[in-house]
N, C-alpha and C positions, 0 to 999 in steps of 0.2 A: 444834304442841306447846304447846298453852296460851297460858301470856302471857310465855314465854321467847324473844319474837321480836326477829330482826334490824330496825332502823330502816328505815320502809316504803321503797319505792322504786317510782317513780311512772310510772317509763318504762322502757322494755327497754334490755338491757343491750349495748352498743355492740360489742362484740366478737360478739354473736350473729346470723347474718342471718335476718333475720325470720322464718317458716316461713307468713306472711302476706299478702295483698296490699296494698300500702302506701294508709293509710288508712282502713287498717281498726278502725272502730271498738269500743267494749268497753264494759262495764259489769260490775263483780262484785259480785254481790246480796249482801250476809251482815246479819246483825244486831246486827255490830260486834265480836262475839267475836274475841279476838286468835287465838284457835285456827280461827276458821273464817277471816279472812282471809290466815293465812298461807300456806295451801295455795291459795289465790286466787291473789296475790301471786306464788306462785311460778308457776303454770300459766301467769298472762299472762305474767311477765317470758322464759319460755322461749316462747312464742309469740313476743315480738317486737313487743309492744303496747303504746300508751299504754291503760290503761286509769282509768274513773272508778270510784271506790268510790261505789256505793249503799246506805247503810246504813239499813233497812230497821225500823219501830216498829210496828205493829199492833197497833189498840187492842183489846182484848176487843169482843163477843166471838171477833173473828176471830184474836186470838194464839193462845186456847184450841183452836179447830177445824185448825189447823194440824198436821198438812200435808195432811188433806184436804179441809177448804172454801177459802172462796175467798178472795181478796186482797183487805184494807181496801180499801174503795173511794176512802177520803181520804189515803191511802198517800202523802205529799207523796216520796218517793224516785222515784216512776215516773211521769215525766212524758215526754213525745216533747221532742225529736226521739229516738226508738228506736233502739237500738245494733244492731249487724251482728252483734254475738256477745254472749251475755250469760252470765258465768260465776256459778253459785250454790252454797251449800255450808249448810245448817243447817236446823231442823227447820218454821221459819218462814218461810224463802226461797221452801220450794215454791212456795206459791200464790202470791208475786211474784212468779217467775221463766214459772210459766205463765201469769199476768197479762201480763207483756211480748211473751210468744208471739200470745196472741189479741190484744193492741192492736196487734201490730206487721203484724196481717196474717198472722202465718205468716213475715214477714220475717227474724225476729231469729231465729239461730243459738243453740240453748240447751242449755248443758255444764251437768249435774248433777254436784258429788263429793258421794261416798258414796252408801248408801239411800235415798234417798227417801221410802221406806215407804207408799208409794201404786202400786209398780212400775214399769217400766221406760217406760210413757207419760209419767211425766213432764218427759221432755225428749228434745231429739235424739240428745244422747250422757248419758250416765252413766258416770262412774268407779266401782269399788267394788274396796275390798282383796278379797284371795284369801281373806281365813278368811269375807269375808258371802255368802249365797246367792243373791244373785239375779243370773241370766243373762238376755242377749238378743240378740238381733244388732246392737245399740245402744249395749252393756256393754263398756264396757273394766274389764278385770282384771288388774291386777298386784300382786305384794308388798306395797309400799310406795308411798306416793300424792306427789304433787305437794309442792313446799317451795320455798323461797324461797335455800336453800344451796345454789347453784348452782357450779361448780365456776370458773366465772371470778370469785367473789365471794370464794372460799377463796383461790383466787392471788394476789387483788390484798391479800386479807389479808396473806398470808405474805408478799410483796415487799414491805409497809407496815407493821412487824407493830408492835403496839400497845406505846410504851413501857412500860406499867403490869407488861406479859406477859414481852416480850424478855428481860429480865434474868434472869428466874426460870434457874433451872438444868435442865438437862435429866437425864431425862425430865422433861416436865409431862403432868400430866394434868389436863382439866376437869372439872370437877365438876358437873352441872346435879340441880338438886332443885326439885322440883316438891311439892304436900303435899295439903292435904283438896282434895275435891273432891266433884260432887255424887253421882258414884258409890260416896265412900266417905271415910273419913278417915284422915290418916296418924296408927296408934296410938303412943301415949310408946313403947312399947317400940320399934317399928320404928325411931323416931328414934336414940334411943342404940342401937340394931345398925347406923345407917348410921355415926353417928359413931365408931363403936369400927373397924370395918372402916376409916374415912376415916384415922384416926390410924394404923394399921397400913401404910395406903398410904403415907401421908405419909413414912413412912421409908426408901420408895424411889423418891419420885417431887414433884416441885412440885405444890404444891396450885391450879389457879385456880378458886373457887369464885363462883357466882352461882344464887341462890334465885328462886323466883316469888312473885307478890304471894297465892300460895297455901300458901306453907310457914308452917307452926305457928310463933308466935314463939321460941319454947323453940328447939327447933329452930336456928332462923335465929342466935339468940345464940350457939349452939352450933360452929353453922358458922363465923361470925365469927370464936369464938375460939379455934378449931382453927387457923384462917390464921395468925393472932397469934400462937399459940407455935408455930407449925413453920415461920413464914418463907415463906406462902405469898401469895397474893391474894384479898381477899373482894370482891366487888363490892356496895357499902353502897348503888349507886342512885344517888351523885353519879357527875359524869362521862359519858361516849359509853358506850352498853352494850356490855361487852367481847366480847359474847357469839358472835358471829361471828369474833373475833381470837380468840377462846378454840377455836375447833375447829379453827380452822387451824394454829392451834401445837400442839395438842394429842400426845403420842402416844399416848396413850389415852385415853377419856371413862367418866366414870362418868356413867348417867344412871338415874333413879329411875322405877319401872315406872306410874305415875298417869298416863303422855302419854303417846299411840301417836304423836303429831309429835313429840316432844321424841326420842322414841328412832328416829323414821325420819330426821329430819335431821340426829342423832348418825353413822348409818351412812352418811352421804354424804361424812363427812369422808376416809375411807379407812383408818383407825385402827381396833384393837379398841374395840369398844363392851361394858363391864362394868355389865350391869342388873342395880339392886337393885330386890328385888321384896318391895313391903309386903303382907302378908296378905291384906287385900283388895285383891288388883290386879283391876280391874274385867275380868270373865268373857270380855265382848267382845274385849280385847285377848289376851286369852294364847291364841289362836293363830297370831297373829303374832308374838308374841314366840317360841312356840314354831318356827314357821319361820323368824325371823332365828337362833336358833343352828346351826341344822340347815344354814343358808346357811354357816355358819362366823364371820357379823359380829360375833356379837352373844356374850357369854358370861358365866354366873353370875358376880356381881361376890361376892369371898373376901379384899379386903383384898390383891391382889395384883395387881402388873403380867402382863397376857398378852404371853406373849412369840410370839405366831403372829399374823405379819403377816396381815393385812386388805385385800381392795379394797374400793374407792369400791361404794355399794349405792347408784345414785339412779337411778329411772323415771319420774324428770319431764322429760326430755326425751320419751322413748317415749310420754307420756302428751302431750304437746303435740301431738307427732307424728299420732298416731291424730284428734288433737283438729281439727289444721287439714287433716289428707286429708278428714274426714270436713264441714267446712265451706266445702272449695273445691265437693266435691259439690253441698253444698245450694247455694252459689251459680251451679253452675252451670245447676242445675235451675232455679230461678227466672227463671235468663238466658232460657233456654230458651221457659218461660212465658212470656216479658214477648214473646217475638220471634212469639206464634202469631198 
């Protein structure tokens, strides 16, 4: 979901049992984008992995040739000892992630999410939502991809639940906004149509509100001071990001259509998800947006509470799942090789 993420977390999560053989190690290539490590992030922590983040810089002109030439050769992120699994997620990853594949021998286990845009060679496994086209016997396809909201993260929220939040009156709803981007910008009009619906809401429901380091200032002042006169919460960026404690208390989310992660880890919480959608909502995503309503999650956000209960939408365990059948395989084939 952009840069609206939960505070990393480095290690699996203890109430989960591995889906792994212990010891097994990790690496997740990104190139440091809070939207591409989040769905990282989550995929290892439902494996059940320490993993290391390798953040990844490539100099021209190898950034330029991405994602079909090759890997900076001076790429200081990829160095041995070579990881057992190497998770990658962005348009620059490729050719590191197939860099590790041939240094490691063939050893290293390599999960692509999303396209690639080079096809389905390049890696073991590949993730890709249901509205992108490419298939394989390699291809895992579901709905919604990998997140870091995992459902023991929500519990332990709500068993703990953030003083700032608690007090608010029930209903609350959270509010996540998101804003320009490079696919498009959020126009002044958009903005005063969220805020005119957010005031409408406001009269039936607690506000907890938190912006990305992408929302238009206008905007963000706006949000501010909507919390201010209706007695809601804005998150100004001091303090623990509530942002996590905000979907667990949530009974409904308002989330803004510029994030396909912002609105797949909205639908984990288990709550109606109410997307506002700005004019340019980038092309790619409104197929999925158009299958989370048709699942029932997700629903045109009108300035009102949905009152038709929701369940939890998350296929990141499914997606772990598929991840580690598919890499006890390859280690067993290796086994196999090493014993001829």
């Amino acid at each position: 979901m952009t840069d609206l993420v939960p505070a990393p977390h480095r290690g699996p999560v203890a109430s989960l049992s591995p889906l792994l053989p212990a010891g097994t190690t990790a690496w997740l290539i990104t190139d440091g984008k809070a939207g591409d490590l989040a769905p990282c992030r989550g995929l290892a922590e439902a494996l059940g992995v320490m993993a290391e983040e390798r953040v990844i810089a490539p100099r021209p002109p190898f950034s330029w040739l991405a994602p079909r030439g090759p890997a900076d050769p001076r790429e200081r992120a990829l160095t041995s000892p070579w990881p057992d699994l190497a998770i990658a997620t962005g348009r620059r990853a490729v050719p590191a992630l197939r860099a590790v594949k041939s240094r490691s021998g063939a050893r290293t286990f390599t999960v692509f999410l999303r396209d690639p845009r080079i096809g389905a060679r390049a890696a073991d496994l590949i993730w890709v939502p249901s509205h992108d086209r490419l298939r394989a016997p390699n291809v895992v396809v579901t709905e919604t991809g990998p997140h870091p909201v995992s459902p023991t993260r929500l519990a332990a929220a709500r068993a703990d639940p953030d003083p700032r939040l608690a007090g608010l009156p029930s209903p609350r709803a959270a509010v996540l906004v998101g804003g320009d981007s490079r696919h498009g910008r959020f126009p002044e009009e958009d903005a005063r149509a969220l805020l005119a619906g957010l005031e409408r809401l406001a009269g039936e429901a607690s506000l907890m509100i938190t912006a990305s380091r992408r929302t238009p200032d206008r905007l963000r002042a706006g949000l501010a001071d909507l919390a201010r006169s209706r007695g809601g919460f804005y998150w100004d960026g001091s303090g623990a990001n509530p942002y996590l404690a905000m979907l667990a208390l949530a009974d409904t989310i308002v989330a803004t259509a510029d994030s396909a992660n912002m609105v797949t880890e909205a639908c984990a919480a288990g709550v109606p998800v109410l997307l506002f959608e700005p004019r340019n909502v980038y092309a790619r995503h409104r197929p999925l947006f158009e299958a989370l309503k048709r699942h029932g999650t997700v629903h045109v956000f009108d300035g009102r509470v949905e009152s038709l209960p929701s369940k939890p939408l998350d296929m990141t365990l499914a997606i772990a799942q598929a991840v580690a059948n598919a890499y006890i395989g390859h280690r067993d084939a290796l086994a196999r090789r090493t014993a001829r």
